[in-house]
DOPADO-996705 format. One record per residue (C-alpha): residue number from 1; y, x, z. Coordinates in nm, 4 decimals, m for minus. Layout:
# residues N
rec nr->NUM	v->Y	u->X	w->Z
...
# end
This chain:
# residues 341
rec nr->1	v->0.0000	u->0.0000	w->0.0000
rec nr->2	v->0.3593	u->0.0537	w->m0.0394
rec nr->3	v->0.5745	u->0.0758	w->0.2590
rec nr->4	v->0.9591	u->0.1857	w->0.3168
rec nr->5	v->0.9095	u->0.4264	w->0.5562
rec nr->6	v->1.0751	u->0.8151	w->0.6103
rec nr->7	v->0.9418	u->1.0575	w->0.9118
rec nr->8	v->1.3167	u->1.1315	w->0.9756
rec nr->9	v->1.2567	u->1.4109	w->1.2612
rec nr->10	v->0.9513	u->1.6131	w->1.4099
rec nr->11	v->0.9655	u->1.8177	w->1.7245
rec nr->12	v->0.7203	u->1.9988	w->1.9443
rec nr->13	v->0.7278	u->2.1994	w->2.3196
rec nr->14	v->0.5038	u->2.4678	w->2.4114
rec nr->15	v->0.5069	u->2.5316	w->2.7531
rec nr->16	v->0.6175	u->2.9858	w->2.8067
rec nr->17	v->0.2899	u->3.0914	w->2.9726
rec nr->18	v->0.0839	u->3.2110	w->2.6908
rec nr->19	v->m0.2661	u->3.3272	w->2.7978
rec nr->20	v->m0.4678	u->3.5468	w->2.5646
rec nr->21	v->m0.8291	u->3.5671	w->2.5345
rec nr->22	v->m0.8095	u->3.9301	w->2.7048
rec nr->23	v->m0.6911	u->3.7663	w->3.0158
rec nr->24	v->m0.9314	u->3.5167	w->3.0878
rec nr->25	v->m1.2068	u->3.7536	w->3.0266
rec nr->26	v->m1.0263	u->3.8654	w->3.3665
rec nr->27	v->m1.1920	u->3.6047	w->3.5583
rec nr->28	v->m1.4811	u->3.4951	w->3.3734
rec nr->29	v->m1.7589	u->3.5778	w->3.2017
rec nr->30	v->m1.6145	u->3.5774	w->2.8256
rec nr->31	v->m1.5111	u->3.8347	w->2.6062
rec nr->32	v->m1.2083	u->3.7913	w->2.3155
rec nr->33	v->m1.5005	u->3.8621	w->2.0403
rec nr->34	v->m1.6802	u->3.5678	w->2.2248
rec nr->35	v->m1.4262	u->3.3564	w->2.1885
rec nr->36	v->m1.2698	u->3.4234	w->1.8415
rec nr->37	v->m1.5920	u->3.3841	w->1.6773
rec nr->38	v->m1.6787	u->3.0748	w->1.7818
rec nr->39	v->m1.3426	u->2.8865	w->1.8209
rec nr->40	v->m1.0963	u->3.0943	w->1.6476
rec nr->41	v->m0.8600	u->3.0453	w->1.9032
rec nr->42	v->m0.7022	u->3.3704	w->2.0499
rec nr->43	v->m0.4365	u->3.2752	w->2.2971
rec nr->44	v->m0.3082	u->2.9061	w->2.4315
rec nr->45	v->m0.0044	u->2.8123	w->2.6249
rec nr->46	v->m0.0323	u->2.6605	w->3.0093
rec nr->47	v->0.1795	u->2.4607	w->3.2109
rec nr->48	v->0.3019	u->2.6252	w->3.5228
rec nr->49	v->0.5968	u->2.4220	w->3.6579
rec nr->50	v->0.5993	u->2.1591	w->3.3654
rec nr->51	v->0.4410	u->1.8085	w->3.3479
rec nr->52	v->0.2967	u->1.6410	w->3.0985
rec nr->53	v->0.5911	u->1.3700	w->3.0878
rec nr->54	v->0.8300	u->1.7120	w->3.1072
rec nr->55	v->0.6811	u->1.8428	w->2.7580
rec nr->56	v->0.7316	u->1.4825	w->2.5851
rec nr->57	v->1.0882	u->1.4452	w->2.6796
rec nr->58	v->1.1330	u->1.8044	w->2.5194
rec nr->59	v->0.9352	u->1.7108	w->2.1928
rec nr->60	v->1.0829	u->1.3992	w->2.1639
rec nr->61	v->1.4481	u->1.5661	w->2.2136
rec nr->62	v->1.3746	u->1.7916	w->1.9580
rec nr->63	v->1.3027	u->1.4958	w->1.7074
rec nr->64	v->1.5747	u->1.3097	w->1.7680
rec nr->65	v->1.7999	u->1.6181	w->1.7297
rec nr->66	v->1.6072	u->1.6637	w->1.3782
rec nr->67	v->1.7044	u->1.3076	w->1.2918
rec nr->68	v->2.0384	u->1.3543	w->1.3569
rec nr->69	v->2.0663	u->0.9569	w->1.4813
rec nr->70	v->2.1707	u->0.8130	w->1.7886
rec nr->71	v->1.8683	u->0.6903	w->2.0108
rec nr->72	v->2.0277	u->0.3577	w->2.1089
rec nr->73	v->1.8824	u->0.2594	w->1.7204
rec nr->74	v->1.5157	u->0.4078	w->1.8616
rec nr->75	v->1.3323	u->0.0446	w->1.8807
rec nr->76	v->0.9951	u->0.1410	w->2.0058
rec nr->77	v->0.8263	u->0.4460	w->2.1514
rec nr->78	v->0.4256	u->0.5178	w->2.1597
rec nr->79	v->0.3458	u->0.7803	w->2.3730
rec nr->80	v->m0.0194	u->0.9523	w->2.3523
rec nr->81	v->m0.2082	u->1.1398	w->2.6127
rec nr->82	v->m0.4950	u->1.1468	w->2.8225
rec nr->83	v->m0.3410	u->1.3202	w->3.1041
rec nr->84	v->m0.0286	u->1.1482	w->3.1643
rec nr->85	v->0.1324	u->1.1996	w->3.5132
rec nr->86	v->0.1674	u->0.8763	w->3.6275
rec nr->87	v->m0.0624	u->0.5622	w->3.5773
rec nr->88	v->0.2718	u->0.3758	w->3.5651
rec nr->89	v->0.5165	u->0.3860	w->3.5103
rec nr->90	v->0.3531	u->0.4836	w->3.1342
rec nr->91	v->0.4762	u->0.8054	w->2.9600
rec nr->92	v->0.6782	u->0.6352	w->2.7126
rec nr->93	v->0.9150	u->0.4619	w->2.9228
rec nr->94	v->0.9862	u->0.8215	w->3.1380
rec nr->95	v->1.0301	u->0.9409	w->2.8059
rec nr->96	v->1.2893	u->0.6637	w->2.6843
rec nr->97	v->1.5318	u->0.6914	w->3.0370
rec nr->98	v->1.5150	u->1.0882	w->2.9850
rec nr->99	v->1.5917	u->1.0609	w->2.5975
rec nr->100	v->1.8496	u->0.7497	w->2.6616
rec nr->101	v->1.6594	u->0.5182	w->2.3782
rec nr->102	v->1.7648	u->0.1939	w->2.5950
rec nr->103	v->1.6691	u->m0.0086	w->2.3540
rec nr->104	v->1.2908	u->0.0924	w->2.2609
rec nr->105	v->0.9895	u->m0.0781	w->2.4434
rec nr->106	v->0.7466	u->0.1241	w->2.5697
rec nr->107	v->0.3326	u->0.1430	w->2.5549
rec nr->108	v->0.0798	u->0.4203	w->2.5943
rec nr->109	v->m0.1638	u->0.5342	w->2.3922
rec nr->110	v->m0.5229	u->0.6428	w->2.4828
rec nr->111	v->m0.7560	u->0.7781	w->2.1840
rec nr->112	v->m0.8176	u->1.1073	w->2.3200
rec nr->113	v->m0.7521	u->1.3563	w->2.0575
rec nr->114	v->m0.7017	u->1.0780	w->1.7660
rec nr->115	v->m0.4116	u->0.9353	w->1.9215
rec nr->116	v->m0.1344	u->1.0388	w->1.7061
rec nr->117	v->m0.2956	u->0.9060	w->1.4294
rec nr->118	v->m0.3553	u->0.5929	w->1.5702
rec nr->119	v->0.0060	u->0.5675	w->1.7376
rec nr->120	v->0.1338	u->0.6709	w->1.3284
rec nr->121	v->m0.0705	u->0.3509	w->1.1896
rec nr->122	v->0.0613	u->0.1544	w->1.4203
rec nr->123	v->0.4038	u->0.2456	w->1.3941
rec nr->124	v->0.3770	u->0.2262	w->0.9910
rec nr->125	v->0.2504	u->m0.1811	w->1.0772
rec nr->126	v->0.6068	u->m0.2193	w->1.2386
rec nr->127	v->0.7829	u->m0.0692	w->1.0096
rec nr->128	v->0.5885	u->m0.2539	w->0.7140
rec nr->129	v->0.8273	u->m0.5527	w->0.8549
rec nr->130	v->1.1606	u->m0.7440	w->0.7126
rec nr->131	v->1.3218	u->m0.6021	w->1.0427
rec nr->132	v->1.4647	u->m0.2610	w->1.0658
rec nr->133	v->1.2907	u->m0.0622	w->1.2703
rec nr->134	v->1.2607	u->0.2745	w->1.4227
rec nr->135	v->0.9759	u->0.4109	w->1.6095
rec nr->136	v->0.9461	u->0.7477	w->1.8259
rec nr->137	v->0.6189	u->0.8905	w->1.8530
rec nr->138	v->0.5512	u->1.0935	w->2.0999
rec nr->139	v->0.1998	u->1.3062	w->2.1728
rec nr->140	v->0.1783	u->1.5158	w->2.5161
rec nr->141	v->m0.1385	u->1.6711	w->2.7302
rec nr->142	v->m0.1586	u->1.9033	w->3.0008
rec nr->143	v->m0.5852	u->1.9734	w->2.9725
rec nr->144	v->m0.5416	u->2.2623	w->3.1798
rec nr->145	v->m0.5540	u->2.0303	w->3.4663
rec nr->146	v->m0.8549	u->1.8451	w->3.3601
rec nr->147	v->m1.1008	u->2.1316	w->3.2614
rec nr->148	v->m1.2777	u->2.3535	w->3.4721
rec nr->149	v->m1.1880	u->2.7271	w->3.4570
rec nr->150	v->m1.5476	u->2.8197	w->3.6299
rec nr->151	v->m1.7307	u->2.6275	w->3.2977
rec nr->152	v->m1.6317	u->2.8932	w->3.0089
rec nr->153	v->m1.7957	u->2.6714	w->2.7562
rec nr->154	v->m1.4504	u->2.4240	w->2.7891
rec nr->155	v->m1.1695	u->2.5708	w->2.9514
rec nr->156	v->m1.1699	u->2.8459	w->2.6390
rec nr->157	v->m1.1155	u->2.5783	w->2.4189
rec nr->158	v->m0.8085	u->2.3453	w->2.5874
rec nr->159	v->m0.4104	u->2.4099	w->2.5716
rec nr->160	v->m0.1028	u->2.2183	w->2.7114
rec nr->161	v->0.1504	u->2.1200	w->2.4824
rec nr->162	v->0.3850	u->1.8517	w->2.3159
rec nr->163	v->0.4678	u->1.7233	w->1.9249
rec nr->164	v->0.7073	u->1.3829	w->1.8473
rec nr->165	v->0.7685	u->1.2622	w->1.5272
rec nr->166	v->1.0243	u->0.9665	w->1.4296
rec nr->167	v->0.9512	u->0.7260	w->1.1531
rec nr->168	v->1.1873	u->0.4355	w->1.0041
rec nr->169	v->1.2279	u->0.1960	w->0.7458
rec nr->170	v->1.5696	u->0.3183	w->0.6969
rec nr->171	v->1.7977	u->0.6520	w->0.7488
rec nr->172	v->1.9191	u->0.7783	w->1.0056
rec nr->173	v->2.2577	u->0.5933	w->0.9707
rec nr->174	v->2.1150	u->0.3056	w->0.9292
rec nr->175	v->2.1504	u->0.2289	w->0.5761
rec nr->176	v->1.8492	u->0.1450	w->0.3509
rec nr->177	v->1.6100	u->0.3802	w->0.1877
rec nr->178	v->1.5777	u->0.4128	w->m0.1755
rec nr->179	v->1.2357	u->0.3208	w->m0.2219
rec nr->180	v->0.9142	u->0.2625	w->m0.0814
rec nr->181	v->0.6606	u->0.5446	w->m0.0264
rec nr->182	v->0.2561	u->0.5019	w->m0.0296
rec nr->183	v->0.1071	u->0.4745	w->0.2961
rec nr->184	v->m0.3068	u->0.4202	w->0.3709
rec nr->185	v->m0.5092	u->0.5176	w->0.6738
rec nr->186	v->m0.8697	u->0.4465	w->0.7935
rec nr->187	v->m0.9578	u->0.4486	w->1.1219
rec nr->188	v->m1.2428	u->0.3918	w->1.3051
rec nr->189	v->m1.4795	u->0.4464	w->1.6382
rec nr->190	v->m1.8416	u->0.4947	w->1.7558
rec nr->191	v->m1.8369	u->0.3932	w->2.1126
rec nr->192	v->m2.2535	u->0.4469	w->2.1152
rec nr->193	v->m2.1268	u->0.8651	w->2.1373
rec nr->194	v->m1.8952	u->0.7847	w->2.4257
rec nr->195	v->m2.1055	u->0.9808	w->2.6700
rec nr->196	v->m2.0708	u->1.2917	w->2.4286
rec nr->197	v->m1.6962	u->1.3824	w->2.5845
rec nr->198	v->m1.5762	u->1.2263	w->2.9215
rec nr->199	v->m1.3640	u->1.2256	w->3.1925
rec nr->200	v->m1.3543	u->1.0607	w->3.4981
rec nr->201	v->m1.0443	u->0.8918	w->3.5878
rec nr->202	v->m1.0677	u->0.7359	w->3.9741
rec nr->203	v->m1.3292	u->0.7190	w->4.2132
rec nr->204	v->m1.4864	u->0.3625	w->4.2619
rec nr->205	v->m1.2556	u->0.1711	w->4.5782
rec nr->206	v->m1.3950	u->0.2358	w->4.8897
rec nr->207	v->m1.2487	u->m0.1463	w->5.0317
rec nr->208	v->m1.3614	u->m0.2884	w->5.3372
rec nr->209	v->m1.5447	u->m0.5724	w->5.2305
rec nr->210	v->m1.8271	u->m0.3583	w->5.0743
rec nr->211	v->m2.1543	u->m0.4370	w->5.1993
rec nr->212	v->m2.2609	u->m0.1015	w->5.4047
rec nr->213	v->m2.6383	u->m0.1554	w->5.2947
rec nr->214	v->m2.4747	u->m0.1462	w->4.8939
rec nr->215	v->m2.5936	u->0.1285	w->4.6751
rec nr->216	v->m2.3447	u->0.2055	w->4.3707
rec nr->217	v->m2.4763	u->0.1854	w->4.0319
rec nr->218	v->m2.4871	u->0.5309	w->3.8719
rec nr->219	v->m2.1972	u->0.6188	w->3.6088
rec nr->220	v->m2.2264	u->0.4702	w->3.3446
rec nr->221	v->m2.2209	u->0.7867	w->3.1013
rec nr->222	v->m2.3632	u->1.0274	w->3.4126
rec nr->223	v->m2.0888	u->1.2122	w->3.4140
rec nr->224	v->m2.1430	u->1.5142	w->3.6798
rec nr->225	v->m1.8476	u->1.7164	w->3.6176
rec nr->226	v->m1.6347	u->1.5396	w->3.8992
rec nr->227	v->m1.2828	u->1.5282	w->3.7917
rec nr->228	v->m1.3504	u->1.8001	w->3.5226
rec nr->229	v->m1.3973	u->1.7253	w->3.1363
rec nr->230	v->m1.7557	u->1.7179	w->2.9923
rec nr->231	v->m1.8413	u->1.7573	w->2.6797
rec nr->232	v->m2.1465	u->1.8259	w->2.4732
rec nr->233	v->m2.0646	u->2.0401	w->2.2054
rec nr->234	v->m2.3328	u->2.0609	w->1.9590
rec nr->235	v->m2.3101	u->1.6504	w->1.9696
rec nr->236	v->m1.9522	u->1.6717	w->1.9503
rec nr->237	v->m1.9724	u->1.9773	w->1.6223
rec nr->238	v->m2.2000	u->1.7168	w->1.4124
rec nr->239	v->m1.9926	u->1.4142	w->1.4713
rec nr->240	v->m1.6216	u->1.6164	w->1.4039
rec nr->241	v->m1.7958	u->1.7817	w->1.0588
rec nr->242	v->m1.8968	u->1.4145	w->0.9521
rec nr->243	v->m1.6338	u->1.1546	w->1.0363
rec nr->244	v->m1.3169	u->1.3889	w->0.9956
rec nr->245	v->m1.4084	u->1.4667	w->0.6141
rec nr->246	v->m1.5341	u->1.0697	w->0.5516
rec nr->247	v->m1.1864	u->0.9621	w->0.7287
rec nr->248	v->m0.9983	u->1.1591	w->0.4955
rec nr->249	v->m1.1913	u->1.0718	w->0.1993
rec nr->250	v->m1.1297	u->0.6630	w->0.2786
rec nr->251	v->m0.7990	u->0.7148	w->0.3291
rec nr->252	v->m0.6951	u->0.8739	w->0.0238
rec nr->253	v->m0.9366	u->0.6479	w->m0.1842
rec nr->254	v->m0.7676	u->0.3221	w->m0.0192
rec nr->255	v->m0.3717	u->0.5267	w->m0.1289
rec nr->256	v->m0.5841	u->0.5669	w->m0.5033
rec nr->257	v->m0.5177	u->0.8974	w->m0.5211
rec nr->258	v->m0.7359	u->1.2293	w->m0.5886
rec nr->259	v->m0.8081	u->1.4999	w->m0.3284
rec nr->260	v->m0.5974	u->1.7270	w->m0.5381
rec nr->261	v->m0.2837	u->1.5500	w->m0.5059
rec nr->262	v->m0.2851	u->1.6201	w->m0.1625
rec nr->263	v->m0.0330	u->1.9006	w->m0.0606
rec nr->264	v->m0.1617	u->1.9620	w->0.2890
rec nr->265	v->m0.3991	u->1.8285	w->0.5682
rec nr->266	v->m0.2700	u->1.8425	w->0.8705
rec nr->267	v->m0.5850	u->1.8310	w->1.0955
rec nr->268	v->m0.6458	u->1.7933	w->1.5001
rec nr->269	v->m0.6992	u->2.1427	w->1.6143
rec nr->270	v->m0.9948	u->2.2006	w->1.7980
rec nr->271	v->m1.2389	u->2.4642	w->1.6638
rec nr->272	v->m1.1431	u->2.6648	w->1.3703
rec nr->273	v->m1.5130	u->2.6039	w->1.2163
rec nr->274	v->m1.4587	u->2.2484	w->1.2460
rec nr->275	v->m1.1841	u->2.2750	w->0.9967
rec nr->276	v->m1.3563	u->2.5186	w->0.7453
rec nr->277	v->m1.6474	u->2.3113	w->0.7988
rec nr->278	v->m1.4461	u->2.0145	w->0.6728
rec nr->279	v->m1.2751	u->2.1563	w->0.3908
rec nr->280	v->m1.5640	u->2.2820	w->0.2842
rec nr->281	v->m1.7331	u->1.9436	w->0.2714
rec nr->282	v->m1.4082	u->1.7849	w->0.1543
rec nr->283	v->m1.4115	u->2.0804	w->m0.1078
rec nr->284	v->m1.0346	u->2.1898	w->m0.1114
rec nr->285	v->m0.8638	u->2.5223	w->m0.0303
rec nr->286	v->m0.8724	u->2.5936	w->0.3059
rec nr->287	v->m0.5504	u->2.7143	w->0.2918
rec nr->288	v->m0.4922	u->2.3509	w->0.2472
rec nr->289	v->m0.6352	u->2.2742	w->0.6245
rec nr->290	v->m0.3670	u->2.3668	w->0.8334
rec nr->291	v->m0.4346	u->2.5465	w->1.1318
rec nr->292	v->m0.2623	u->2.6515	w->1.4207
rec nr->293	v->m0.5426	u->2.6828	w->1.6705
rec nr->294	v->m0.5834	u->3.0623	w->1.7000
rec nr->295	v->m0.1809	u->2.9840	w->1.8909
rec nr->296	v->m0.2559	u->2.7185	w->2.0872
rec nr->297	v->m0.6140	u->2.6616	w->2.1414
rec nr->298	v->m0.7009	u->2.2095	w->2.1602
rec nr->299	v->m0.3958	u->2.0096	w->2.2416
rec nr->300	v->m0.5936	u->1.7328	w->2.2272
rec nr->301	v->m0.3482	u->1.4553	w->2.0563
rec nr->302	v->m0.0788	u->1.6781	w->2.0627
rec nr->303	v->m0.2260	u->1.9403	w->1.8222
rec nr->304	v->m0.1260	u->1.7093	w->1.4725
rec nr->305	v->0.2511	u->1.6805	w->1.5721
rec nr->306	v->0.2954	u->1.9948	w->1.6920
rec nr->307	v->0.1181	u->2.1377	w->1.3716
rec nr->308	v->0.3648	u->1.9113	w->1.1323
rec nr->309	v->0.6511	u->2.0336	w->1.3236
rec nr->310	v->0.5767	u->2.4115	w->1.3098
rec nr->311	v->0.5361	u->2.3664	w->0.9070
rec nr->312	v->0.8621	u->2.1507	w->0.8382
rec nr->313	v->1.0663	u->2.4069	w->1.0561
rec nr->314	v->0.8742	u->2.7144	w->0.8770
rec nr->315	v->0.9593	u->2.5171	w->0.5352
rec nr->316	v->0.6024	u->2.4979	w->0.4504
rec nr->317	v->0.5635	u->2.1261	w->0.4876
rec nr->318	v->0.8920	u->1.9789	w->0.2615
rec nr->319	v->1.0007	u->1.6465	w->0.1580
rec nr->320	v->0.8145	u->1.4916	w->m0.1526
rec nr->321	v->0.4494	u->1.6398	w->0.0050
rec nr->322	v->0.1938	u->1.4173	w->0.0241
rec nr->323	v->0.0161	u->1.4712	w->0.3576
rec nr->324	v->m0.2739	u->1.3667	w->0.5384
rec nr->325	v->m0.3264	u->1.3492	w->0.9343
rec nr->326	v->m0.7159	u->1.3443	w->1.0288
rec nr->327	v->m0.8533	u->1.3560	w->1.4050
rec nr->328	v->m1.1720	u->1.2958	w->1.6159
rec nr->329	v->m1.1952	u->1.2696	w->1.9451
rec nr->330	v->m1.3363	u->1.1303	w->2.2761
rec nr->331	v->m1.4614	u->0.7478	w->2.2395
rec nr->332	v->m1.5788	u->0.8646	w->2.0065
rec nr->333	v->m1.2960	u->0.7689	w->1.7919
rec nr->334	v->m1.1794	u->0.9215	w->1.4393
rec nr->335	v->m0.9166	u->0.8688	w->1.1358
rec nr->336	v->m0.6918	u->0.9641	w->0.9041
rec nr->337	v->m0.3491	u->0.8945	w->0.7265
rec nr->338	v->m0.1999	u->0.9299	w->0.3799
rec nr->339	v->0.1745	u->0.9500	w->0.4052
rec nr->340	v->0.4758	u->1.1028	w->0.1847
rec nr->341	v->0.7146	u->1.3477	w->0.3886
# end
């Protein structure tokens, strides 16, 4: 389909702590050959004194400075993340008294490491409206709080870090676009692999009208990692190398166009031999499959946004590309989006 639509602004925060491979093979068993060669990550940034809500409002600041527009005319904000600070008040509305967008209501979004795509297709069903609308996206995870630095298999892998983008059906100054632009996604789930990447989020209430002689049923996904992500990663490899390429390939058959007039796919980051794995199936370039993971390691459903604003600020990514955005994550969900820059 045809929508109106423009991304008008992109942003991203990495938190200043960068930690190489070399210094967690400090205090674990792990080694940076270990590492690289089966993640292709080298170094990922932490959060010391910064939240998770902290790195959005800097993203998000960093769009809207992009955009060059006032953020009274922001109208809604979608905030992803699966380690947000608070369980309310929701990311999104920290982030819209922070940023001053007054006039934007306010939801979280929870797809694990699919979110921004998600939070994009939704956005694109607003805009695909006869109102004029403006929507702030905004992706931000602190995982270094969630994974478990004694368990090298995972806490290798994760980063902290933030990417926003803003879309609209008109410009920044409020006047109309030229023209319409193609737009297609395809998104989709397979809740029978949720047990394949969890995370516990509170313990069952302990109230008083419990019978004492009760015995609680088991988790549901036997999750034994307490607070601390699980994951299987074989499971996790053979899903990621299946559903990110077929994602990709629905989406661009639904815009009717071929692989090859795609200018760049702007993938979740999460192992580096996920993504060659991908192209490979896909069959394009790899330098096609953008990667920034060997800088900052999984971001979870921050890695997309941060990765589109890196390559618009470097001049890599320009206006006129035709891009898509492809993730996988826990749920298990997956997806993709084709979209015009």
């Amino acid at each position: 389909m045809e929508i109106p639509y423009k991304i008008l602004g992109t942003g991203s925060f990495l938190p200043e702590l960068v930690v190489d491979n070399e210094m967690l093979a400090k205090i674990m068993d792990t080694s940076d050959e270990w590492i690289t060669s089966r993640t292709g990550i080298s170094k990922r940034h932490y959060c010391v004194t910064e939240t998770t809500s902290d790195m959005a409002i800097h993203a998000a600041s960093n769009a809207i400075e992009m955009a060059e527009m006032d953020p009274d005319n922001i109208d809604f904000i979608i905030a992803t993340t699966l380690s947000a600070d608070y369980t309310t008040p929701n990311m999104a509305s920290i982030v819209q008294a922070q940023v001053g967008a007054k006039n934007a209501f306010c939801f979280d979004l929870n797809a694990a490491c699919t979110g921004f795509v998600q939070a994009l297709d939704i956005a694109m069903r607003y805009l695909n409206t006869d109102e004029r609308k403006t929507g702030l996206i905004v992706s931000s995870e602190s995982l270094t709080k969630l994974v478990d630095f004694e368990d090298r298999r995972t806490c290798v892998l994760f980063g902290d870090g933030a990417g926003a983008a803003i879309v609209s059906n008109r410009q920044a100054d409020g006047s109309d676009l030229p023209e319409a632009n193609i737009y297609e996604s395809f998104i989709g789930a397979d809740g029978t692999g949720g047990e394949f990447m969890t995370g516990k989020a509170f313990e069952r209430a302990n109230h008083p009208f419990i019978p004492e002689d009760m015995v609680f049923e088991p988790d549901r996904f036997g999750h034994e990692t307490g607070k601390y992500l699980s994951m299987k990663g074989p499971e996790v490899y053979r899903f990621a190398t299946t559903a990110m390429p077929l994602a990709v390939e629905k989406a661009v058959e639904r815009a009717n166009l071929p692989l090859e007039a795609i200018d760049f796919i702007v993938p979740h980051q999460a192992n580096d031999r996920i993504l060659q794995a991908s192209a490979k199936r896909l069959g394009i370039p790899t330098e096609k499959m953008i990667s920034y993971i060997a800088e900052t390691g999984n971001t979870s459903s921050a890695s997309i946004p941060i990765c589109l604003d890196k390559e618009v600020r470097s001049g890599h990514i320009r206006r006129g590309h035709t891009l898509v955005f492809t993730g996988f994550g826990g749920g298990l969900t997956y997806g993709a989006c084709v979209c015009i820059f």
